[in-house]
TINU-321935 format. One record per residue (C-alpha): residue in three letters; z, y, x. Coordinates in steps of 0.001 Angstrom, whole numbers. Layout:
<recs>
{rec 'ala' {Z Y X}}
...
</recs>
This chain:
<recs>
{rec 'unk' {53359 57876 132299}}
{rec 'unk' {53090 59835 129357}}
{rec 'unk' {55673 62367 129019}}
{rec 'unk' {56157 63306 125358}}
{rec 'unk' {56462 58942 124368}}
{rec 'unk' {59135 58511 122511}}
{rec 'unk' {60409 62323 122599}}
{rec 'unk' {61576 64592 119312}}
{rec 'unk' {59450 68268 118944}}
{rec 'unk' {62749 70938 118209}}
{rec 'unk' {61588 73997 119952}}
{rec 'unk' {58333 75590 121686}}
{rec 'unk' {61098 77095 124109}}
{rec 'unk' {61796 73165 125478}}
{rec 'unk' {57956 73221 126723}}
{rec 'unk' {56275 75096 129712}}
{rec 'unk' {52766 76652 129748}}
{rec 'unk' {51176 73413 131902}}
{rec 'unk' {52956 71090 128745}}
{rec 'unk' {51510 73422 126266}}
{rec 'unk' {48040 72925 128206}}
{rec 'unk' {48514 69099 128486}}
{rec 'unk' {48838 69166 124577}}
{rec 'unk' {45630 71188 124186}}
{rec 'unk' {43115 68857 126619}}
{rec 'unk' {44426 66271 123962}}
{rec 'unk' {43896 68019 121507}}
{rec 'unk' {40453 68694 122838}}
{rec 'unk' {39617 64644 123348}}
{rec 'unk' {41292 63560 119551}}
{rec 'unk' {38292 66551 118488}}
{rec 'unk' {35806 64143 120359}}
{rec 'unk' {36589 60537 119813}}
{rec 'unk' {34251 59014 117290}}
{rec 'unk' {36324 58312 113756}}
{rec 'unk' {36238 54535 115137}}
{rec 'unk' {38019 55412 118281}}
{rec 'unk' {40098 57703 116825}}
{rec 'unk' {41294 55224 114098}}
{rec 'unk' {42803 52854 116852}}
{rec 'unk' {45187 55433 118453}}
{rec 'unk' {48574 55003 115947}}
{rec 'unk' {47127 51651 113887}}
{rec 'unk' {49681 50282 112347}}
{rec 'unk' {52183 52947 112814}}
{rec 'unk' {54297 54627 110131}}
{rec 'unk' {55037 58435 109885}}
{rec 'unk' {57718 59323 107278}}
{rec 'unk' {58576 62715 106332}}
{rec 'unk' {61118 64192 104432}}
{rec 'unk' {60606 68110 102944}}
{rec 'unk' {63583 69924 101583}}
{rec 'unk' {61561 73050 101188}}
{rec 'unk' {58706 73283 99683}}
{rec 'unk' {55074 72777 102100}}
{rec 'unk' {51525 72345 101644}}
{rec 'unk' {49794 72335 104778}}
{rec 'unk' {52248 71291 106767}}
{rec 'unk' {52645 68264 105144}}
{rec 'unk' {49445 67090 104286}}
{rec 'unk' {48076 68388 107760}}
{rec 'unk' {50707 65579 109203}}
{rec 'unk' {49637 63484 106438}}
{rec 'unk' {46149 63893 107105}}
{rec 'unk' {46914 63515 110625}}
{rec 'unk' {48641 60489 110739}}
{rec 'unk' {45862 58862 108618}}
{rec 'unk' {43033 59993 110895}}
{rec 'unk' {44477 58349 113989}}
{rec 'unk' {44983 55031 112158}}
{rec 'unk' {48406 55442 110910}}
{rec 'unk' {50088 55432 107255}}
{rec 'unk' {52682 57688 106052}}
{rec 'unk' {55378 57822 103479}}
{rec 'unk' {58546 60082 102458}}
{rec 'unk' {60135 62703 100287}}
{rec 'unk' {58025 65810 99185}}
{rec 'unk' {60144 66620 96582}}
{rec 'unk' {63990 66439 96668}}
{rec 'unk' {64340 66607 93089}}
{rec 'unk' {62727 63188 93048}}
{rec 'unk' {64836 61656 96107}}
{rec 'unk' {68703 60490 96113}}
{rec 'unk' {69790 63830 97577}}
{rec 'unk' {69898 64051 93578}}
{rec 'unk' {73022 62039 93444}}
{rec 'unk' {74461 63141 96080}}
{rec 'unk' {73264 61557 99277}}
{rec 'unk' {73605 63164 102316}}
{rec 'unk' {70868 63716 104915}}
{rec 'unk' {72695 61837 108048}}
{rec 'unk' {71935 59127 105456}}
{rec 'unk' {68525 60095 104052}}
{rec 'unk' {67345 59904 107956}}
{rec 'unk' {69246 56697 108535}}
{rec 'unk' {67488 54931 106037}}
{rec 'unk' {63950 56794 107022}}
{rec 'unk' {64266 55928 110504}}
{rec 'unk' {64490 52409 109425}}
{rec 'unk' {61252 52532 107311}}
{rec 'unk' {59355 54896 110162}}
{rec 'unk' {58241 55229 113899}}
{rec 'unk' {58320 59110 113826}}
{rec 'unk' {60196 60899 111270}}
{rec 'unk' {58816 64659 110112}}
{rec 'unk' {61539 67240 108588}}
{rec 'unk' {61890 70419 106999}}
{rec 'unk' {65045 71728 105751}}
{rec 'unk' {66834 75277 104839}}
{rec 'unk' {69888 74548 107518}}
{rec 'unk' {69527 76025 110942}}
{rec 'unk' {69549 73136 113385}}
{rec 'unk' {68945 70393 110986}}
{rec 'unk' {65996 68871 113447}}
{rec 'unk' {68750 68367 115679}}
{rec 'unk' {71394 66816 113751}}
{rec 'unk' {68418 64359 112500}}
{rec 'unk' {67953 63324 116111}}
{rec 'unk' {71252 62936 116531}}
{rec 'unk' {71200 60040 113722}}
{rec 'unk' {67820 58874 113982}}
{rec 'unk' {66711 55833 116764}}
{rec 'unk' {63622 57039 115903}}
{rec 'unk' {61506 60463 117163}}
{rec 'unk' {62295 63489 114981}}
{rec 'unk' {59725 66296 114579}}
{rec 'unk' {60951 69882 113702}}
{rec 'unk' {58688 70913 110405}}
{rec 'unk' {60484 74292 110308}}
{rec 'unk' {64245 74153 110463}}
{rec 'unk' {65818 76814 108209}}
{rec 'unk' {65230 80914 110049}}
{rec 'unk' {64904 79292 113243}}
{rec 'unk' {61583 77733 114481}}
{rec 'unk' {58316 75943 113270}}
{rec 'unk' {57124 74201 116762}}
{rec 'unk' {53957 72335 115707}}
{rec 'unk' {52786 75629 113707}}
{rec 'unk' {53425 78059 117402}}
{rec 'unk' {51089 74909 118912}}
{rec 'unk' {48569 75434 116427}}
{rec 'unk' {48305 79141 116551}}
{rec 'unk' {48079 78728 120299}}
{rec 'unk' {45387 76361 120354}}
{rec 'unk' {43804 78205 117725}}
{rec 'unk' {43653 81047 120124}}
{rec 'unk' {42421 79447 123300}}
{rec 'unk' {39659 77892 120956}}
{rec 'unk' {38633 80992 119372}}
{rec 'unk' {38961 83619 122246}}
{rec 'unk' {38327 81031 124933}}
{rec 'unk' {41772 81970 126708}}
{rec 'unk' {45358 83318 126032}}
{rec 'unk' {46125 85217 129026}}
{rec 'unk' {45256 88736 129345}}
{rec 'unk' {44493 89177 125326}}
{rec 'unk' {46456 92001 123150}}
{rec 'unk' {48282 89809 120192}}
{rec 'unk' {49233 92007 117279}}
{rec 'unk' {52034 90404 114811}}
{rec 'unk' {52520 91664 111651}}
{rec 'unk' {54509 91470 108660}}
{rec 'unk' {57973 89713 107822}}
{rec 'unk' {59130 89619 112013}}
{rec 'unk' {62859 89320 110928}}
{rec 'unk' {62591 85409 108183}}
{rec 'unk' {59513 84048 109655}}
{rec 'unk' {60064 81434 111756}}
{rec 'unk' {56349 81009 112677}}
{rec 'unk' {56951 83980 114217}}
{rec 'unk' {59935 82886 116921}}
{rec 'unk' {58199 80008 117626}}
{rec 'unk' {54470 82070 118592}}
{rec 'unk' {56522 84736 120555}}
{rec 'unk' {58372 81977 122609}}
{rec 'unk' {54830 80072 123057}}
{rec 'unk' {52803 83424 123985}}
{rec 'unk' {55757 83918 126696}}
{rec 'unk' {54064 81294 128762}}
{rec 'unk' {51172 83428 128984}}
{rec 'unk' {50438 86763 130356}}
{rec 'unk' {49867 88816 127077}}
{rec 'unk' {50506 91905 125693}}
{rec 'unk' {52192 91527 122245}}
{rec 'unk' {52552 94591 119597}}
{rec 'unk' {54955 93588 116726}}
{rec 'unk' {54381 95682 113480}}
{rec 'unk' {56361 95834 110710}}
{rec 'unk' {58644 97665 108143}}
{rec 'unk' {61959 99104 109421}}
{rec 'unk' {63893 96424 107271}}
{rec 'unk' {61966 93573 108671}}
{rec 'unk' {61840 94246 112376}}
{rec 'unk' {62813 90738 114980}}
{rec 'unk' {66130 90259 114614}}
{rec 'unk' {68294 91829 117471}}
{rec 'unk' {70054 88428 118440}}
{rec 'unk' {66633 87427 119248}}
{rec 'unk' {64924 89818 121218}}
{rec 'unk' {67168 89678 124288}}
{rec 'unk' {65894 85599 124890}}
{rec 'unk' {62195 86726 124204}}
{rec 'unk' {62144 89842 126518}}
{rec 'unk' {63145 87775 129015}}
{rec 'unk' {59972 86009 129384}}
{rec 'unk' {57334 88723 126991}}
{rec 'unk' {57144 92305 127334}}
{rec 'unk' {56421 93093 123458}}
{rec 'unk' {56254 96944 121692}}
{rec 'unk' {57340 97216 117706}}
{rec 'unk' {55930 99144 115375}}
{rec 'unk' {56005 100234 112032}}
{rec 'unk' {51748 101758 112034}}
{rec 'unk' {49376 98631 111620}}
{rec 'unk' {46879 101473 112838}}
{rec 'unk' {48957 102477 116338}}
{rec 'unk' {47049 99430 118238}}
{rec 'unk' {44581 98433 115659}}
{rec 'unk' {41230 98748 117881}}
{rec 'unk' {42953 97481 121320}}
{rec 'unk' {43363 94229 119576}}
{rec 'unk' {41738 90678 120142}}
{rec 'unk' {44256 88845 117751}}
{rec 'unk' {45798 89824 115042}}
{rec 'unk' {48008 87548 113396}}
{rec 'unk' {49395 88093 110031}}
{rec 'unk' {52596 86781 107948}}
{rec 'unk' {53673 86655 104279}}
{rec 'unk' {56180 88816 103551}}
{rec 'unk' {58618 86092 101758}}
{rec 'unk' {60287 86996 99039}}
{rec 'unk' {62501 83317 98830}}
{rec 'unk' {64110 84267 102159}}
{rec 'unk' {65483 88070 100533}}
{rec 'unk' {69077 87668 99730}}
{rec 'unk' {68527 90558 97440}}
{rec 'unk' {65306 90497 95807}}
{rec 'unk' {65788 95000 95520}}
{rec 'unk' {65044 94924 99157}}
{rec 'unk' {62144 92294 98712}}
{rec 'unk' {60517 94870 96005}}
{rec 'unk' {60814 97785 98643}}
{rec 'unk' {58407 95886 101281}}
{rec 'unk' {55819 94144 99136}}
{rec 'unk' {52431 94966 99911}}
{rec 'unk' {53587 97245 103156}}
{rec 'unk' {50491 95970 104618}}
{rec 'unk' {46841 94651 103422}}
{rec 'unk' {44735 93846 105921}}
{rec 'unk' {40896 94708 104186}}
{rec 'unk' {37240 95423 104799}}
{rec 'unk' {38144 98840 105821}}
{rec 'unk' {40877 98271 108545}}
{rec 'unk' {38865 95310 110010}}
{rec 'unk' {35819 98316 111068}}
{rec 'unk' {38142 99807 113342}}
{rec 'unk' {39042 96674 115067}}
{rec 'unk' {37077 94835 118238}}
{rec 'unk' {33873 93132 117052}}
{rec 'unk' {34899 90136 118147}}
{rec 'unk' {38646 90775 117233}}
{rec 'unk' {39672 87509 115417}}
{rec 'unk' {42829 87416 112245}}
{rec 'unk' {45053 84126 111796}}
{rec 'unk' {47529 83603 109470}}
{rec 'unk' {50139 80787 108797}}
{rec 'unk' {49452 80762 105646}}
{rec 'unk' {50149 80689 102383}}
{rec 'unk' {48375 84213 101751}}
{rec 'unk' {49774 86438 98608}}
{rec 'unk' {48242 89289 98880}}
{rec 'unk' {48777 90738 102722}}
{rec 'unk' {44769 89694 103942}}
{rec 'unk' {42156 90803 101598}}
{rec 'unk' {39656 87731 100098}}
{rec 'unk' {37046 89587 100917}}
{rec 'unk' {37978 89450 104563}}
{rec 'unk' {37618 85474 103854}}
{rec 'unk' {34160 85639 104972}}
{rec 'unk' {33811 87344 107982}}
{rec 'unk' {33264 85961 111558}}
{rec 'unk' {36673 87487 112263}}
{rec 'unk' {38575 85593 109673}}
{rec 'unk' {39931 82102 111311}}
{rec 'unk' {43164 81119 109138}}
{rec 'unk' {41162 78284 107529}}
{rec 'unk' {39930 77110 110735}}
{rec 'unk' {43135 77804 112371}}
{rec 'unk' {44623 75297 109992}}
{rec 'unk' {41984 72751 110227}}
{rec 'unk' {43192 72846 113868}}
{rec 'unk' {46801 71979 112618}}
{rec 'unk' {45440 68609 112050}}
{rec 'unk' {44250 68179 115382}}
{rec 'unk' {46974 69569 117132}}
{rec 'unk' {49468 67031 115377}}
{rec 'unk' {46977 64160 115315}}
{rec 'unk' {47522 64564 119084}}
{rec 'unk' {51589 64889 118759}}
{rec 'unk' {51576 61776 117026}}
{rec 'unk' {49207 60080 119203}}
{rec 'unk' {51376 61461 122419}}
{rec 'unk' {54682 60357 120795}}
{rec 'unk' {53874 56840 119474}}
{rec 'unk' {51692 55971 122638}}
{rec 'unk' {53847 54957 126053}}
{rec 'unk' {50607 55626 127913}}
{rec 'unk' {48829 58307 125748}}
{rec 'unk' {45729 57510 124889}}
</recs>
């Protein structure tokens, strides 16, 4: 019996390092089905989305997901263009969706919006990023993204860096790497350091050091994952101006790291990794997000099939 039929994706806290691994090895088989075979696992199925915030890759990696394993999608990218316009709530946005959809997708501003969906919804509801809390399918992702790349998770050095205190991505990656036995160095500005309410749930399953010196841990490193500083999450845009560009991650810091040291990234970049960095063997954001497809292509398949596939 598969375990995740039927089941709504809120947290990477709800799953446990032999879950994670379960995801991966299917993962792993969508990678190696012919297009054919691959076509037949959500035929006919219907994945609707609804985006409150603005996305690219999320979206269109479900998008692009959902089509590759057969399926069709449809939804609201743009809330400007939906009845939330006039008024309508989401309890009945997500009513109506669930009617028109098998698995509903959604990304909102609100903290715990995923689960108020679920609560309305008859139908499975998939956390795209729920206001400062977590982005699930993005910590899955990065995780595969790292066993694929480095061959393993446990026993690497992970350096995080960047906006620790709004990104989301971020939770969700240090609750997925506290599955494994890692040893995590989070770097940032003073101002944007992991929020305090957080740290006590983390520490209690990841030993992690902060920093504000990119350069403190810079050659012990085998990842080292970069985020956007984001200006649209600044209540005061003053304090926004006073972190921009803290760190660039260039030609000349990536000497100085491992030679086989690899850099991912969430993306969208500004200006925090160098484009000259682009085309290095240590540069994997692009693959890292071709992987996003994968990784969901199998969520969907694992979700929408009672006995997997």
């Amino acid at each position: 019996m598969n375990e995740f039929y039927q089941k709504d994706i809120f947290s990477i806290k709800d799953y446990t390092k032999e879950q994670l691994e379960t995801i991966f090895t299917y993962t792993d088989k969508i990678m190696q089905l012919s297009l054919s075979e691959r076509r037949e696992i959500c035929k006919g199925k219907i994945l609707g989305y609804l985006f409150y915030e603005p996305s690219t890759r999320t979206r269109l990696s479900f998008e692009s997901a959902m089509a590759s394993i057969g399926g069709n999608s449809l939804g609201i990218s743009d809330i400007t263009s939906s009845s939330t316009q006039k008024g309508e709530s989401l309890a009945d946005t997500v009513r109506i969706m669930s009617i028109y959809s098998d698995v509903l997708v959604l990304r909102h501003p609100l903290d715990g919006s995923s689960r108020f969906a679920a609560e309305i919804s008859d139908k499975p509801v998939i956390n795209a990023g729920s206001g400062t809390e977590e982005h699930p399918t993005q910590a899955i992702q990065d995780l595969f993204t790292i066993k694929k790349e480095k061959k393993k998770i446990d026993g690497l050095k992970i350096g995080i860096v960047g906006d620790l205190k709004y990104g989301r991505t971020v939770y969700s990656l240090l609750h997925g790497l506290g599955n494994y036995d890692v040893d995590v160095n989070l770097i940032s500005p003073e101002s944007l350091r992991i929020r305090s309410d957080s740290t006590y749930e983390i520490k209690r399953k990841l030993d992690f050091t902060e920093t504000t010196d990119i350069e403190e841990h810079l050659d012990e490193l085998d990842v080292l994952y970069v985020t956007r500083i984001q200006k649209e999450r600044f209540p005061d845009e003053e304090e926004y101006l006073k972190v921009k560009g803290s760190y660039v991650v260039g030609l000349d810091m990536l000497k100085r790291m491992k030679d086989d040291a690899i850099i991912l990234h969430p993306l969208p970049r500004i200006d925090e990794i160098s484009a000259d960095v682009d085309k290095t063997k240590n540069a994997k954001y692009f693959e890292q997000a071709e992987y996003g497809k994968y990784t969901r292509s199998a969520l969907l398949g694992m979700i929408l099939n009672e006995n997997s596939f």
